[in-house]
N, C-alpha and C positions, 0 to 999 in steps of 0.2 A: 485682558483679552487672551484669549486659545490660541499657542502655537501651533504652525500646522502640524508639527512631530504629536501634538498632543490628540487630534482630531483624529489623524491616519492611524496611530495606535489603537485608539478605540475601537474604530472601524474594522483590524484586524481580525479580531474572532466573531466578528459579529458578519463575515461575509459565506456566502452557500447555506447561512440559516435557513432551515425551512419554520423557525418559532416565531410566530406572528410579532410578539411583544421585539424581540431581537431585530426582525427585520424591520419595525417601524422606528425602533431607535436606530439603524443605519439609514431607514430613510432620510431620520433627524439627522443626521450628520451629512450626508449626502447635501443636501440644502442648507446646511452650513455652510460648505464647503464649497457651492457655488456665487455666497455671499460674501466669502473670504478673498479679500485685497491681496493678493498675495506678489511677493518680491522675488526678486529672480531665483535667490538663494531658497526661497519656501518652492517655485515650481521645481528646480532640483532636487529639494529634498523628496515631494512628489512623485519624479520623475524617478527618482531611484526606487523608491517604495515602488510605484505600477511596476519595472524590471525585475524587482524581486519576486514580487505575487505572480506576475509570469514565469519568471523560472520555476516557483514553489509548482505551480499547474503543472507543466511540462513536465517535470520530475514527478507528483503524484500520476501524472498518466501514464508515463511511463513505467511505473511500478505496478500499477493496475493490467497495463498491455501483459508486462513479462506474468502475473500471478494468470492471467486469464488465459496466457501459455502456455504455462505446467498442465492447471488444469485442465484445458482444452488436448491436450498430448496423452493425457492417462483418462479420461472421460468414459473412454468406451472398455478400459480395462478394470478401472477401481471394483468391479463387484467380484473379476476370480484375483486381484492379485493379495498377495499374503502382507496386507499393508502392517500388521501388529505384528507380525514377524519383522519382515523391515524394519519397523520400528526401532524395536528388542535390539535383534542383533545385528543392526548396523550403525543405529545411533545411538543405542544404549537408552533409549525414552519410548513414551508411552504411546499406542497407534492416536490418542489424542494429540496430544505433539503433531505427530506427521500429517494429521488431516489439516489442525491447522494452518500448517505452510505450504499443502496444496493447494486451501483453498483461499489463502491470505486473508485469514481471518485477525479480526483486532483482539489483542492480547492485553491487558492493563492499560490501554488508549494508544498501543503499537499495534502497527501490522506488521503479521510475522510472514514471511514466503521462505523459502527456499534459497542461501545462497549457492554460490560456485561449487562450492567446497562440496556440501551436503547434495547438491545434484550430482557429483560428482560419485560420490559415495552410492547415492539413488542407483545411478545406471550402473555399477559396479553390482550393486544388489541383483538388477533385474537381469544382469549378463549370466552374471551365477546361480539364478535361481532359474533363469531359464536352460542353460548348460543342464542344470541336474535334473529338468523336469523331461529335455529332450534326448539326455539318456539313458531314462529311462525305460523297463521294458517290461512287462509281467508274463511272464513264463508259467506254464501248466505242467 
């Protein structure tokens, strides 16, 4: 007989599927799992598993809010600002790089955004780049 450690593992990556054949094998397990006698010790262990997969949610949405925040804060700028300048010289990578952490795109099965540091650096850029573009002056 399946311990429940072994049923909940399963069920792991088979959850937010939108793949027919994946969600009907968590079906199957789902109705396992309603069939399952379970002892105080297995609803605990349960019990921790759902706490987790909550937290895991609350932390992916939260990363999703902040990514959807950059974005949202530069949305209306990204077509005049010198984002492969940025790039270059202030993070020493390519305007590829920098779009993807504006726009928290998945990178080898991560998502990359922006941390502290490199926002940090961002508005250092856009302070100095707008410093030099405000004064500026063209003279005849």
């Amino acid at each position: 007989m399946r311990t429940i450690q072994e049923i909940l593992s399963e069920m792991k990556p088979l959850m937010g599927s939108m793949n027919a054949e994946e969600r009907k094998r968590l079906n199957a397990l789902e109705e396992e799992l309603k069939i399952f006698q379970m002892t105080a010790e297995d609803k605990a262990v349960a019990q921790t598993w759902y706490e987790e997969g909550v937290n895991e949610i609350k932390e992916s949405l939260g990363r999703i809010e902040y990514e959807l925040k950059i974005k949202d804060q530069l949305k209306e700028v990204t077509d005049i600002l010198p984002l492969s300048y940025i790039a270059k010289n202030y993070f020493g990578k390519s305007a590829a790089w920098l779009y993807q952490r504006i726009n928290g795109n998945k990178v080898r099965g991560k998502v990359y955004t922006l941390n502290h540091e490199e926002i940090a650096t961002f508005n250092r850029a856009l302070k100095e780049i707008g410093n030099k573009i405000s004064s500026l002056s063209i003279t005849s």
